[in-house]
C-alpha positions in Angstrom: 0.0 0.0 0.0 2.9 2.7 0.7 5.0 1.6 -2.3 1.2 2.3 -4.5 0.7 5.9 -2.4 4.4 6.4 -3.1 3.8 5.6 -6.8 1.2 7.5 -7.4 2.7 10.7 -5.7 6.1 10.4 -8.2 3.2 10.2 -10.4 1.5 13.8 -9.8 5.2 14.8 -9.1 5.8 14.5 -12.6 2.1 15.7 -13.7 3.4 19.1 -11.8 6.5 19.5 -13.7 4.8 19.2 -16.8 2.8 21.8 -16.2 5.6 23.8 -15.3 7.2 23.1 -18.1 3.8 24.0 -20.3 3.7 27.1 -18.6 7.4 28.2 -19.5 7.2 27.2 -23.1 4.1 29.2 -23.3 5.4 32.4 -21.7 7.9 32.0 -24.6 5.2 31.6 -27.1 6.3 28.4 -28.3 2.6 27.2 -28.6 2.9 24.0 -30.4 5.0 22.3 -27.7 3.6 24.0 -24.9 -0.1 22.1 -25.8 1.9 18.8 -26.1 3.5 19.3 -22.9 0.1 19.9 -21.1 -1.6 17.1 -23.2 0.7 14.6 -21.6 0.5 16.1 -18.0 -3.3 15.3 -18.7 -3.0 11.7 -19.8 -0.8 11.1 -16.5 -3.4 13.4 -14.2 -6.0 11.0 -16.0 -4.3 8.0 -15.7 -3.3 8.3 -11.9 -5.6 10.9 -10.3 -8.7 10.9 -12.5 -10.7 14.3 -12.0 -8.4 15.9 -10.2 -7.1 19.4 -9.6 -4.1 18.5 -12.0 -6.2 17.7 -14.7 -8.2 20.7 -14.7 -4.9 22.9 -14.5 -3.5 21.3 -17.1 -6.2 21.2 -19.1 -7.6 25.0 -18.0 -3.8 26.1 -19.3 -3.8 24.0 -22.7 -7.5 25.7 -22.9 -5.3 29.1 -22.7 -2.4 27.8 -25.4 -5.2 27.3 -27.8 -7.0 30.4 -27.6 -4.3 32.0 -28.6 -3.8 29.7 -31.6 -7.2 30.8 -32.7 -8.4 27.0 -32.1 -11.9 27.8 -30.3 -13.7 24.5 -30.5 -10.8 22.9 -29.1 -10.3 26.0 -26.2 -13.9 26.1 -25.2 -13.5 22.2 -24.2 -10.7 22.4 -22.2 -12.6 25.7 -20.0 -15.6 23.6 -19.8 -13.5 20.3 -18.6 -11.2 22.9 -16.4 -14.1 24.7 -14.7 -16.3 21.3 -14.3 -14.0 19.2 -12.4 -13.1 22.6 -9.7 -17.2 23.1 -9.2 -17.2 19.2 -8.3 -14.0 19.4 -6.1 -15.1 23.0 -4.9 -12.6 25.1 -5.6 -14.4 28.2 -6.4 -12.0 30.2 -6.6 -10.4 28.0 -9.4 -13.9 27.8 -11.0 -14.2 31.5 -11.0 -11.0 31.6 -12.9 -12.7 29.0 -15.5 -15.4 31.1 -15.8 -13.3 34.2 -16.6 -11.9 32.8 -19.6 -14.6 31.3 -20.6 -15.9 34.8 -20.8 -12.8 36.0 -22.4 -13.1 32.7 -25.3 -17.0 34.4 -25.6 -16.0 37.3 -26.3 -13.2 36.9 -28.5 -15.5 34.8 -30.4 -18.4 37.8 -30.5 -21.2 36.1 -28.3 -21.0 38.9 -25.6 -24.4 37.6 -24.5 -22.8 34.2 -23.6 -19.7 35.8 -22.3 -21.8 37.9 -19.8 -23.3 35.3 -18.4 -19.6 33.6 -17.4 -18.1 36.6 -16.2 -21.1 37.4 -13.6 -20.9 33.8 -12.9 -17.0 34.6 -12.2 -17.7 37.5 -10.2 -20.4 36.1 -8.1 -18.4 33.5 -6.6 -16.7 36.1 -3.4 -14.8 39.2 -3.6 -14.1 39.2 -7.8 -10.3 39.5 -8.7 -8.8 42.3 -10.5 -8.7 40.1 -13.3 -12.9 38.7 -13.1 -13.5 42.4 -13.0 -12.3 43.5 -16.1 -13.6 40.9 -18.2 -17.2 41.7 -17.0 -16.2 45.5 -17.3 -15.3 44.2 -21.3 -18.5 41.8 -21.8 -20.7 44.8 -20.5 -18.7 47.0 -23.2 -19.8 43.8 -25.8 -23.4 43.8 -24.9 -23.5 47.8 -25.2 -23.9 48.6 -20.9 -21.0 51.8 -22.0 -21.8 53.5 -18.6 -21.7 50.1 -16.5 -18.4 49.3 -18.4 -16.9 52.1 -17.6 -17.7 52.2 -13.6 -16.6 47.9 -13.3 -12.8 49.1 -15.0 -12.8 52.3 -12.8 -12.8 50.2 -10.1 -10.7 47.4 -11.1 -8.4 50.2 -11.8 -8.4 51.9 -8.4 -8.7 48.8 -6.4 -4.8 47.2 -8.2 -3.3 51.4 -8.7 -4.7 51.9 -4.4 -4.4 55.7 -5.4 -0.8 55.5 -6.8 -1.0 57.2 -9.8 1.8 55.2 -11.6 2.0 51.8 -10.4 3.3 49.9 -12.7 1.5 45.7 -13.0 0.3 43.7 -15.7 -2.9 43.0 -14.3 -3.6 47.0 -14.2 -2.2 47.1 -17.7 -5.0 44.8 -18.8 -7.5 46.9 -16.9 -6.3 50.1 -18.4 -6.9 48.3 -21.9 -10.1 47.8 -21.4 -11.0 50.8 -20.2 -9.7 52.9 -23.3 -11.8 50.6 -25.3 -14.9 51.7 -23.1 -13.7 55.1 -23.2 -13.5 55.1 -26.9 -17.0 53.9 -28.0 -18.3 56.6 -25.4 -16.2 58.9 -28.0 -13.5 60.0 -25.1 -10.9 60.0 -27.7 -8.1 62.2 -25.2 -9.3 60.0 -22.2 -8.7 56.7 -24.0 -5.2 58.2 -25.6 -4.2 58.4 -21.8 -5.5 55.0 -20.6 -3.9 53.2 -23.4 -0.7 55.1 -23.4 -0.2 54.4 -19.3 -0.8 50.9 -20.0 1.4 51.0 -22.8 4.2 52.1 -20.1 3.5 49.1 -18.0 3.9 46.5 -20.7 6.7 47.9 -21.9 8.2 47.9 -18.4 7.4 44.2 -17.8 7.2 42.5 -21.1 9.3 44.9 -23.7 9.0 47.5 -26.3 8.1 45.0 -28.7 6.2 42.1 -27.2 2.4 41.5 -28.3 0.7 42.8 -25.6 2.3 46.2 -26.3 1.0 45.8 -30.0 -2.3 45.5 -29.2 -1.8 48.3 -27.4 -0.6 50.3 -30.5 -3.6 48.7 -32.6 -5.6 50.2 -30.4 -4.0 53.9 -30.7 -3.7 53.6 -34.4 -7.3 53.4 -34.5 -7.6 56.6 -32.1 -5.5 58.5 -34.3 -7.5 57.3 -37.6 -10.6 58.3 -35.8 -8.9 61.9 -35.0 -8.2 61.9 -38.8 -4.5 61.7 -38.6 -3.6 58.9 -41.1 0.4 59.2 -41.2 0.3 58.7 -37.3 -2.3 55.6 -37.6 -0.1 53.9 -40.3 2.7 54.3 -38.2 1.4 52.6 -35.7 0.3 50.1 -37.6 3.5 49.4 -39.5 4.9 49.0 -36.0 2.2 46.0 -34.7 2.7 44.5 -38.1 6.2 44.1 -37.6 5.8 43.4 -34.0 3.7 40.5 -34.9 5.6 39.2 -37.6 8.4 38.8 -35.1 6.8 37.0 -32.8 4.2 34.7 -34.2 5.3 32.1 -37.5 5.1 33.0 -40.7 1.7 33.1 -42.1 0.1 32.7 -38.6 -3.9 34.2 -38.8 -3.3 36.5 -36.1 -1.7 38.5 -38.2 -4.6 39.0 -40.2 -6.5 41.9 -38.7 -3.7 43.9 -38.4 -3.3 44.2 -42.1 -7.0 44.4 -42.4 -6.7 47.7 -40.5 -4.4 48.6 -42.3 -5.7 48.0 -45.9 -9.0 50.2 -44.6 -6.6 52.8 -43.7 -4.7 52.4 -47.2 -7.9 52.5 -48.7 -9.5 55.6 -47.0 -6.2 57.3 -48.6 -7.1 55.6 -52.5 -4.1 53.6 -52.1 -6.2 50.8 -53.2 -3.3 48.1 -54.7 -1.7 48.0 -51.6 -4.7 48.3 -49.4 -6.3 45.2 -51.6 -3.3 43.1 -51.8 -3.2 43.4 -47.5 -6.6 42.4 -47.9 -6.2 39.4 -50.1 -2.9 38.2 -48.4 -4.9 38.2 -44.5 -7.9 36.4 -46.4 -5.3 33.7 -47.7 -4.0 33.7 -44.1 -7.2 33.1 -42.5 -8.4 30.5 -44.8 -5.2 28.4 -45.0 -4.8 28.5 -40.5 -8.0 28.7 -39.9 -10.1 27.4 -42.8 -12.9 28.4 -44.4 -15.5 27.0 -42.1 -14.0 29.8 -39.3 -15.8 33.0 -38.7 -13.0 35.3 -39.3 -12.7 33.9 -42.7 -16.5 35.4 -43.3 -15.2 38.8 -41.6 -12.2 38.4 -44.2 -14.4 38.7 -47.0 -16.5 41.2 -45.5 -13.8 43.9 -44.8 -12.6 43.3 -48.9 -16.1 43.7 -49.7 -15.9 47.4 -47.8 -12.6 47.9 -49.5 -14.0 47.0 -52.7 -17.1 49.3 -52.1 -14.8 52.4 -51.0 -13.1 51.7 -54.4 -16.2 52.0 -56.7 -16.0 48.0 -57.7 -19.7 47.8 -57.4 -19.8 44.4 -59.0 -16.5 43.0 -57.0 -18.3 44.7 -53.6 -21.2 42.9 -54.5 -19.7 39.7 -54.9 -17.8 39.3 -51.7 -20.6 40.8 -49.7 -22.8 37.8 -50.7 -19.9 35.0 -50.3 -19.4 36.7 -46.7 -23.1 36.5 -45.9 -22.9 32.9 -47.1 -19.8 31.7 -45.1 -21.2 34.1 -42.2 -24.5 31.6 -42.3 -22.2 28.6 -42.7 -20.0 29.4 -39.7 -23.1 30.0 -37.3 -22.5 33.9 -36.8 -26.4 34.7 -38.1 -27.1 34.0 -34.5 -24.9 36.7 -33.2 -25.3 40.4 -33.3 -22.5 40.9 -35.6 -24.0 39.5 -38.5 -25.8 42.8 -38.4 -23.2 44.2 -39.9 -22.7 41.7 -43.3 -26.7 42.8 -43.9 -26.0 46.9 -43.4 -22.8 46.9 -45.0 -24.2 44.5 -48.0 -27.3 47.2 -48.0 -24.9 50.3 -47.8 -23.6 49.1 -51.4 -27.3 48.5 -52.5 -28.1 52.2 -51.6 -24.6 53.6 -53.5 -26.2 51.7 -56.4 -29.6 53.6 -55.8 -31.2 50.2 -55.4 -33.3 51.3 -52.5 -36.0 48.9 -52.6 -33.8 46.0 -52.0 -31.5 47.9 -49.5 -34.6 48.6 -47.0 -35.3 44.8 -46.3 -31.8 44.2 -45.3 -31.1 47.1 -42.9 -34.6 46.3 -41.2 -33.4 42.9 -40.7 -30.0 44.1 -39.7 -31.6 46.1 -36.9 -34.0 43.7 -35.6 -30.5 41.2 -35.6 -28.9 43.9 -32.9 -32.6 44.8 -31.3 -32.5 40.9 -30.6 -29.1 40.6 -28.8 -28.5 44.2 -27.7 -31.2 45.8 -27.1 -33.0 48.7 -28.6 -30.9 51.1 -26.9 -27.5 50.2 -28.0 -25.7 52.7 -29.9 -24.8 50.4 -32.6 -28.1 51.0 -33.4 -27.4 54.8 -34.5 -26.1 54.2 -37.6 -28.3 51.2 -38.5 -31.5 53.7 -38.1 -29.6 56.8 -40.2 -29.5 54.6 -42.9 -32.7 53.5 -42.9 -34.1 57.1 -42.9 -31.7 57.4 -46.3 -33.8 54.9 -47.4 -37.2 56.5 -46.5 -36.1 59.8 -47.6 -35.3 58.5 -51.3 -38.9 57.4 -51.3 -39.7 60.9 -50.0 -41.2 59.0 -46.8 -40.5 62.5 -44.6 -42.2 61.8 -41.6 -40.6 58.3 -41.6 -37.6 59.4 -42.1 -37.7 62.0 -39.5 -39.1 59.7 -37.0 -35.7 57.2 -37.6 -33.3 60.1 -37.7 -35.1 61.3 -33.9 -34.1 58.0 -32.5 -30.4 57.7 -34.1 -29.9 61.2 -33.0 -31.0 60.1 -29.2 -29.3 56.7 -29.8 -25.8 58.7 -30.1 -26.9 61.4 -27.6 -27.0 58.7 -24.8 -23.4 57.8 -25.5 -21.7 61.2 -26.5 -23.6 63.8 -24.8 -26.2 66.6 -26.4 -22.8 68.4 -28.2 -20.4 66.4 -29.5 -19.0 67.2 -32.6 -20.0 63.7 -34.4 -23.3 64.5 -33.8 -23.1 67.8 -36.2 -24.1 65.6 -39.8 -27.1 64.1 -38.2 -28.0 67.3 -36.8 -28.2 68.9 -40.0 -30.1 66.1 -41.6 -32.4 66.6 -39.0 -32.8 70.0 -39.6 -33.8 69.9 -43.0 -36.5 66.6 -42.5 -38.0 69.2 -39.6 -38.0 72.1 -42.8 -39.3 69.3 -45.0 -42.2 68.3 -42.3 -43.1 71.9 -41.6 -41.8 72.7 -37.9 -39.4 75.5 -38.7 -39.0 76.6 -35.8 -37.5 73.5 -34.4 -35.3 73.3 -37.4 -33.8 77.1 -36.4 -33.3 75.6 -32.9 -31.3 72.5 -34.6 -29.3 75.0 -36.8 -28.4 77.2 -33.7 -26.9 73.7 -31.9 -25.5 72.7 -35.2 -23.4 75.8 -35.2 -22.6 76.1 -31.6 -21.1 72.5 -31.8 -19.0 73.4 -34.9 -17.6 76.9 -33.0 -17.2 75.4 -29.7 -15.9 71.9 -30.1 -12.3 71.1 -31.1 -12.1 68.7 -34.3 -9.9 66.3 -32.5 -12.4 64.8 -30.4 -14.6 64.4 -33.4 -15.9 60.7 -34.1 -16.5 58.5 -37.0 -19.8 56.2 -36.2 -19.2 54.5 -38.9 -15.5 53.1 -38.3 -16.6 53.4 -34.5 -15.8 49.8 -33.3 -15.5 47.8 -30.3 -12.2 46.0 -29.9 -11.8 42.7 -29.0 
């Protein structure tokens, strides 16, 4: 009996140093042997101490190896095998863990619904980690709760910082991230400059000027300068995570991909459309060969070349990819996601360049009732969604209609930005001339008054772009 308990402990013994060793190769990124290492140190953890707290370590951390390979399927098994076995053994704490990157796996994957209900779960087992907290503060951010967002990162922020304004820890790094995300769909472009630059100092400090968190750190900056309208700045910085990237991950890794997808809609927005297509093409060709073309990112491939494509005035090309991405979009199960709102407006978008109204209007009504279904009526998404729409209605010279849908994008972006931020000055003057058009003049002089006092008053840098206004994941 003491040789077997003897046994049996060399056993875990060597179950623990494997998952040491899993954990060192995959702080060095070397992916591919860090999953074999833990795979092993789950057959032994099997073999010798069935459902144990070795196997869901080892199997929690190979969960975490291929997230970041973009493997999802296989990820979301090892959570769900991680956080089972610590519910039955009751380690909530470990389970909590589970749950957080569950949530995390969610949201990468777009189901912020899903990934809400895992990071409450995570939150609701004690007092919530620094770490539990900002992936609800980022699933509340995914589900549209801005406000909510904003007040979960605040505190996960002052609860690591405890009032020092420059502590420097990774785990207040990842806060800070979030939080400039927040801070940037609420159109705080200076605010979320600052967050992301102080935890831009931080990663630097602990992991190097050019490691991958700090790139998606600049990704995230690049798109705060394109929203500023300062291109040579956002190309920079994107230059910068593209070679960043390039010398951390293998060649032709997928990861890569939306980096140079950025980048080509940058290219693009300055009619450098060869380069800015043949970005495009080569982070499609990345996606479908590492990922295949079953995966959802190869839909949102084909979608961003359709945009590029549409920018270009290659009606027919636009057209083309639009409807493969809708197709693969359907195949890869993202119809029953909120995104997919997007493939219908951006498809119907092209439909109303072409003046083909009638068939536009069906697809940006079902486009809205696809994000009215998973978040809400009130989520700003919606904004843009219901301006279109009143394009629609005002070709057909539907006024009050279109006034009507202009009222509640106008509200819609009022609830995020504030009654006088600059981004709101095209709408408003849209507005004013439906109010002309429906016979309240008087309301339309009070628009044109605002219109003007936003355009005197507001500096252009804080200006946003609804339409390139995105939340990052």
């Amino acid at each position: 009996m003491i040789c077997a308990v003897i046994s049996i402990l060399a056993q875990l013994h060597s179950v623990d140093r494997l998952i040491t060793e899993g954990n060192r190769l995959q702080s060095d990124q070397m992916f591919p042997e860090a999953e074999s290492v833990y795979g092993e140190a789950i057959r032994k953890a099997g073999t010798w101490a069935g459902e144990s707290h070795f196997l869901a370590l080892a199997a929690n951390n190979r969960g975490a190896v291929r997230y970041r390979a973009g493997e999802y399927g296989e990820a979301l098994t090892d959570y769900q095998t991680a956080h089972r076995i610590w519910r039955q053994l009751g380690h909530l704490g470990d389970a909590a863990k589970a749950s957080t990157n569950l949530a995390d796996l969610y949201h990468a994957r777009g189901d912020d619904a899903t990934a809400l209900r895992w990071s409450e779960q995570s939150i609701s087992a004690g007092v919530a980690s620094v770490e539990a907290l900002t992936m609800y503060g980022n699933t509340l951010r995914g589900v549209g709760r801005l406000t909510e967002s904003l007040k979960v990162l605040d505190e996960a922020a002052t609860r690591e910082a405890g009032g020092r304004a420059k502590l420097l820890s990774l785990p207040l790094a990842y806060v800070l991230l979030g939080r400039a995300q927040t801070q940037l769909a609420l159109g705080l472009l200076d605010e979320a400059d600052q967050s992301a630059t102080w935890a831009k100092e931080i990663l630097v400090t602990f992991r190097g000027p050019d490691s991958p968190a700090v790139g998606r750190v600049l990704f995230q900056q690049a798109h705060i300068a394109r929203l500023r309208g300062d291109s040579n700045q956002a190309e920079r910085l994107l230059r910068d995570v593209l070679r960043i990237q390039q010398q951390s991950l293998p060649d032709g890794h997928p990861q890569l991909a939306p980096t140079m997808v950025e980048l080509a809609e940058l290219l693009a927005g300055r009619k450098r459309f060869p380069e800015a297509e043949k970005l495009a093409l080569r982070a499609l060709v990345l996606v479908r060969d590492g990922l295949g073309k079953s995966h959802p990112d190869y839909a949102g491939l084909l979608l961003s070349l359709a945009d590029l494509y549409r920018v270009e005035k290659r009606f027919d090309d636009a057209g083309s990819y639009y409807r493969e991405a809708i197709r693969c979009a359907q195949a890869a199960g993202v119809d029953s996601q909120a995104r997919f709102a997007g493939y219908l407006n951006n498809y119907a978008t092209l439909l109303v360049d072409q003046d083909r109204f009638a068939e536009a209007e069906p697809l940006f009504r079902q486009a809205l009732a696809q994000r009215e279904r998973f978040l809400g009526p009130a989520h700003f998404q919606n904004a843009e969604l219901l301006f279109n729409m009143a394009v629609v209605a005002m070709a057909g010279q539907r006024w009050g209609e279109a006034l009507s849908l202009v009222e509640r994008s106008l509200a819609l972006k009022q609830q995020v930005v504030g009654q006088q931020h600059p981004s709101l000055a095209p709408s408003l003057k849209i507005y004013g001339q439906l109010l002309v058009q429906t016979g309240n003049k008087k309301r339309a002089q009070e628009v044109a008054r605002l219109c003007a006092t936003i355009e005197a008053g507001q500096p252009s840098g804080r200006a946003v772009n609804w339409q390139d206004l995105r939340t990052f994941r």
